[in-house]
N, C-alpha and C positions, 0 to 999 in steps of 0.2 A: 504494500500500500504506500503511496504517495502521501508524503510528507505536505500538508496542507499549512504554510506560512500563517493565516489568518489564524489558524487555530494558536501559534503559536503566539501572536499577537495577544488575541484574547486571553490565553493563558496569564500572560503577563499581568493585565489588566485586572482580569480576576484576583490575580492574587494581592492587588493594589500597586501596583504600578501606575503613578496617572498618565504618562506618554509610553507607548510603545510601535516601533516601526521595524520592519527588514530593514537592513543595510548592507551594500554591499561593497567587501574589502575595498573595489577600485575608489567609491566614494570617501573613505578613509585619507586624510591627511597625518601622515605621521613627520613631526616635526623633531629634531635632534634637540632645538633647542629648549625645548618644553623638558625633555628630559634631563637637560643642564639644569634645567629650575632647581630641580631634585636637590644638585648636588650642592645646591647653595643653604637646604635643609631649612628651608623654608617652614616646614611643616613641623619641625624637627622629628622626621623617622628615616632621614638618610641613615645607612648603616647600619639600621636597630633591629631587621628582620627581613628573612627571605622573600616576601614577596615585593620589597622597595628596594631601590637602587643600593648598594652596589651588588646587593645577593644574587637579585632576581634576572640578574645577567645583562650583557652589551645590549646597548641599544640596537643595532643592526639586527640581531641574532631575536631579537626581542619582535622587529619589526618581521623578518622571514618568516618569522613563527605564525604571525596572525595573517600574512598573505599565504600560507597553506592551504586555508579557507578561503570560497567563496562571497561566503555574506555570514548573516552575525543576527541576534537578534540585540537592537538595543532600546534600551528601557529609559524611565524616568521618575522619581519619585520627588513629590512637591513640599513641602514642610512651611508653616506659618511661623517666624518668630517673629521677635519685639522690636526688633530692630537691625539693620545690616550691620550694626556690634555687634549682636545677642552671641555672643561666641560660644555660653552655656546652649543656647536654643540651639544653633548648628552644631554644635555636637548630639546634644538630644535627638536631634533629627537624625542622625547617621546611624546611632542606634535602634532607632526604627528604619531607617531604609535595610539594614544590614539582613535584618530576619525577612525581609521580603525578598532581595538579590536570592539569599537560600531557600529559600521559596519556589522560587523560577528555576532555580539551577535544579533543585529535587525534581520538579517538573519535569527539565529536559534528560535527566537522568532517566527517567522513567518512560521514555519514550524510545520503543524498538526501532524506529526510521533513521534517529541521530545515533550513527558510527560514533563519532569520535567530538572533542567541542573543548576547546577554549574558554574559560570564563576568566571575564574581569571585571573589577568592582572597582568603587569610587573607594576612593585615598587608600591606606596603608591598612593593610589585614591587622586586626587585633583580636582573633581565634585565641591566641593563646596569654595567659601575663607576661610572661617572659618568651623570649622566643629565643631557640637555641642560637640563634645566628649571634646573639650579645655573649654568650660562653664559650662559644666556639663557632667561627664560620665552615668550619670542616664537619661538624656534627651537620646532617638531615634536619629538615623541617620534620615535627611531630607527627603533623597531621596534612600532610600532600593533598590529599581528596578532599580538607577544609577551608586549606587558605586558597587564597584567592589574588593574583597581582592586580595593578591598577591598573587603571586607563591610563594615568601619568606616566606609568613606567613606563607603558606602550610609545610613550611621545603621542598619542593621540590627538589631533585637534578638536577635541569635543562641540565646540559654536559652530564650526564649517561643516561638522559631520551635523549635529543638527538641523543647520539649515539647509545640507541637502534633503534629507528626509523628513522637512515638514514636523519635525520635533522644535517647541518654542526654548530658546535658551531664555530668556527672562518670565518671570511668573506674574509678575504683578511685585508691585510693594514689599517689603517687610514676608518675602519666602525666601527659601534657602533649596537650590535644588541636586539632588544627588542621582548619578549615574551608574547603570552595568552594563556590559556588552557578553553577551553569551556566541562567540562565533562559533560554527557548529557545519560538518560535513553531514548529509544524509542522503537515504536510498533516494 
């Protein structure tokens, strides 16, 4: 049976996703520099674990990976805070986007059409407290099948892939919005 894209759409949705679209690889901009951001540790989780820069491997290598694939499915989840400070409220938010990305990804797990699939999620994996890559970079990730690299580390251009696929990059007001990309080969 054929893999029906709308179903996967919907899936998303259902599972609370407020935007979800196909996309596909060639629409993707992958930018080197966006992956420099990284290293300026902006966020600070340069270094701190396998699925963020420098673990989760070269950029180049990072980008051949997700042109393997096709297309992708990418998603969107919208959050209300108090304000474009609310740094508490964007993180609250991420905490709720995170159980939804797993959500979708158990979905496409579960689905006999999808071979094989790439998932990425917004900012830095935090599956675990400590993540072995701060005790050792030569120690394995714990849990491989739970973490998750980002869209940053991909160098993704997120705005330019949105606006190819009719996904809004701004919400309105005082939201906060968070992204995943599920790229995915199927029969």
């Amino acid at each position: 049976m054929a893999l029906d894209f709308q179903d996967l759409i919907q899936a998303a949705l259902d599972r609370k996703a407020d935007h979800a679209a196909i996309a596909l690889t060639s629409q993707i901009s992958f930018v080197p520099e966006f992956r420099k951001a990284c290293e300026q540790d902006t966020c600070r989780k340069y270094g701190t674990n396998w699925m963020c820069p420098p673990g989760v491997g070269p950029f180049e290598e990072l980008k051949a990976q997700a042109l393997e694939y096709k297309q992708g499915l990418f998603f969107q989840t919208v959050h209300q805070v108090a304000s474009s400070f609310d740094l508490k409220g964007m993180f609250a938010a991420k905490k709720v986007h995170d159980p939804i990305f797993r959500e979708i990804m158990t979905y496409f797990r579960s689905r006999p059409e999808i071979k094989r699939m790439l998932a990425l999620n917004a900012g830095a994996c935090e599956l675990c407290e400590r993540c072995t890559y701060l005790d050792d970079p030569r120690k394995p990730c714990r849990f491989p099948e739970q973490a998750f690299p980002s869209v940053e580390a991909y160098g993704i251009d997120v705005i330019n892939l949105e606006k190819a696929i009719n996904i809004p990059y701004y919400n309105g007001k005082n939201t906060v919005s968070y992204v995943g990309m599920i790229l995915f080969e199927a029969e």
